[in-house]
C-alpha positions in Angstrom: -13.8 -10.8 -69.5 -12.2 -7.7 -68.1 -13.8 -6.8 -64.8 -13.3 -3.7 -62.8 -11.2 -4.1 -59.5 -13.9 -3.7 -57.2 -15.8 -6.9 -59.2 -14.7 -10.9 -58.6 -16.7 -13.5 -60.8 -16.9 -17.3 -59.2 -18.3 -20.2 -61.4 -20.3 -22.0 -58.6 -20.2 -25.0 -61.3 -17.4 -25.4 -62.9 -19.1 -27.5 -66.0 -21.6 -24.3 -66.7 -20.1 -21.0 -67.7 -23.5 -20.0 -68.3 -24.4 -19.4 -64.7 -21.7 -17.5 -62.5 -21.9 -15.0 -59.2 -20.3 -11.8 -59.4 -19.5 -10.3 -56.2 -19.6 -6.5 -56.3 -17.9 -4.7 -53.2 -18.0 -0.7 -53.8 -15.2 1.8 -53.1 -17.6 4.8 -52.9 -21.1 5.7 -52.6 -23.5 4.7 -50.3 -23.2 0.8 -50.0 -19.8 1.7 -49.3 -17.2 -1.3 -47.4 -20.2 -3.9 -48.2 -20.0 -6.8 -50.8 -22.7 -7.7 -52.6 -23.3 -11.1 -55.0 -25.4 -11.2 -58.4 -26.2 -13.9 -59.7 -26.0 -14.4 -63.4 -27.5 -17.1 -65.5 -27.0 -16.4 -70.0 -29.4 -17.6 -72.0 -29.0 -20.1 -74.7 -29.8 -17.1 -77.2 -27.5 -15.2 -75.8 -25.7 -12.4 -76.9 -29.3 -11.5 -78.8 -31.2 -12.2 -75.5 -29.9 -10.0 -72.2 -28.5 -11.6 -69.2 -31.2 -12.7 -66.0 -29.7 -11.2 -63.2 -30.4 -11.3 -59.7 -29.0 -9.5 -56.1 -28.7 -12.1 -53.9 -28.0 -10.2 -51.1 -30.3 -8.2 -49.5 -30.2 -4.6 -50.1 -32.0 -1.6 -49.3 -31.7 0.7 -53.5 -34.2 2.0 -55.3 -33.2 -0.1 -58.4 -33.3 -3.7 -56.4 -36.1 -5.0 -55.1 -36.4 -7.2 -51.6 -36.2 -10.0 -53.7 -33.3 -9.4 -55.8 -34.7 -8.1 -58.8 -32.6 -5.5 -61.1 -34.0 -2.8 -62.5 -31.2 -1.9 -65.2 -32.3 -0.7 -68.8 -29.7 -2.7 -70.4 -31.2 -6.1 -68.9 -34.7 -5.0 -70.3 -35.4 -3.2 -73.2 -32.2 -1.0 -74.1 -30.3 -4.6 -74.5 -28.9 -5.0 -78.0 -26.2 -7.6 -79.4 -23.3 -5.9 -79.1 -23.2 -5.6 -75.2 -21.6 -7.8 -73.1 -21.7 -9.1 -69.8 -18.8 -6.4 -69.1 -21.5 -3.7 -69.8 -23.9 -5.1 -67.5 -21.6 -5.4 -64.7 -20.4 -2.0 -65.2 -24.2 -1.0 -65.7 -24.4 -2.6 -61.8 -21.5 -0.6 -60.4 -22.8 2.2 -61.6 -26.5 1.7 -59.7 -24.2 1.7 -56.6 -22.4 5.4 -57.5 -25.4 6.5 -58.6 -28.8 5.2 -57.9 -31.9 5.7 -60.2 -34.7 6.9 -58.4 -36.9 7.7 -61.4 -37.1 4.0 -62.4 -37.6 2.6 -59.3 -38.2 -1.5 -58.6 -38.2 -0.4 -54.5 -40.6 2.6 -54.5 -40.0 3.7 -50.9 -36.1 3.7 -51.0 -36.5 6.1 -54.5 -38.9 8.5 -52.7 -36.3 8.8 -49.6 -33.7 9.1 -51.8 -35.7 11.7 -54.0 -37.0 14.1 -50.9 -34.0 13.9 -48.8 -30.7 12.0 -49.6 -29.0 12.8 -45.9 -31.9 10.1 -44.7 -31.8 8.1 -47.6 -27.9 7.2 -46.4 -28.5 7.1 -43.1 -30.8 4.6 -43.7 -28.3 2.8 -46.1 -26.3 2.7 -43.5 -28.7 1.4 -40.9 -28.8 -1.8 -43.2 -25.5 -2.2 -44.0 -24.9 -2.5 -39.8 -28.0 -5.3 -40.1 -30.4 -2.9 -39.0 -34.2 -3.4 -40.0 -36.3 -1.1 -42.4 -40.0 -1.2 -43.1 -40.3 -4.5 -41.8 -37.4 -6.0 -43.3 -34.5 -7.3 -42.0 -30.7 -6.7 -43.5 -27.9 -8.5 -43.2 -24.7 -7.0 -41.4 -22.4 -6.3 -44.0 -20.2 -4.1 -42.0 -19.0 -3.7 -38.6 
């Protein structure tokens, strides 16, 4: 699988290929200098059933919820055959250059992000230092 230099993939059991973590750490953009792991688990019908994939680190995007949940087309219902788990990473590393607020799983970040993007990355970067938003606290990702 070709991956893209800022991507790594680790198979947590070596005797499933069918569940892996791939870490994604971005080189521009908001989430900038942080890494953060998906978790990918492929079905049995796989390649005509997408991908489940889930953030496992806490982030603060309009297009992942608190609890990890990925709102990608490609994982829902613009998935088709001929994709691969290449596309879907790439279709991850691109919510990170450029997030989706008009199909939004985290409603609050999208309407920041939508009515004034200077806040919306200050408050990226709030998290990214382990800072807390609406209640919820982040991990620190970078110094």
């Amino acid at each position: 699988m070709e991956l893209p230099p800022q991507c790594h993939i680790d198979f947590p059991d070596k005797n499933n290929l069918m569940h892996f973590n791939i870490t994604i750490s971005p080189d521009e953009g908001f989430w900038k200098g942080a890494s953060y792991t998906f978790v990918f688990n492929v079905a049995a019908l796989y390649p005509h059933e997408a991908p489940k994939v889930k953030c496992e680190t806490k982030i603060y995007h309009p297009n992942i919820d608190m609890q990890g949940n990925v709102c990608l087309n490609i994982l829902r219902e613009d998935w088709k055959p001929v994709l691969s788990i290449s596309s879907v990473v790439y279709g991850l590393l691109y919510l990170f250059l450029e997030p989706n607020p008009g199909d939004p799983l985290n409603h609050e970040a999208a309407e920041v992000l939508r009515n004034n993007r200077g806040e919306f990355g200050r408050i990226v970067a709030r998290t990214l230092r382990g800072g807390a938003v609406a209640g919820h606290a982040f991990p620190k990702l970078v110094a």
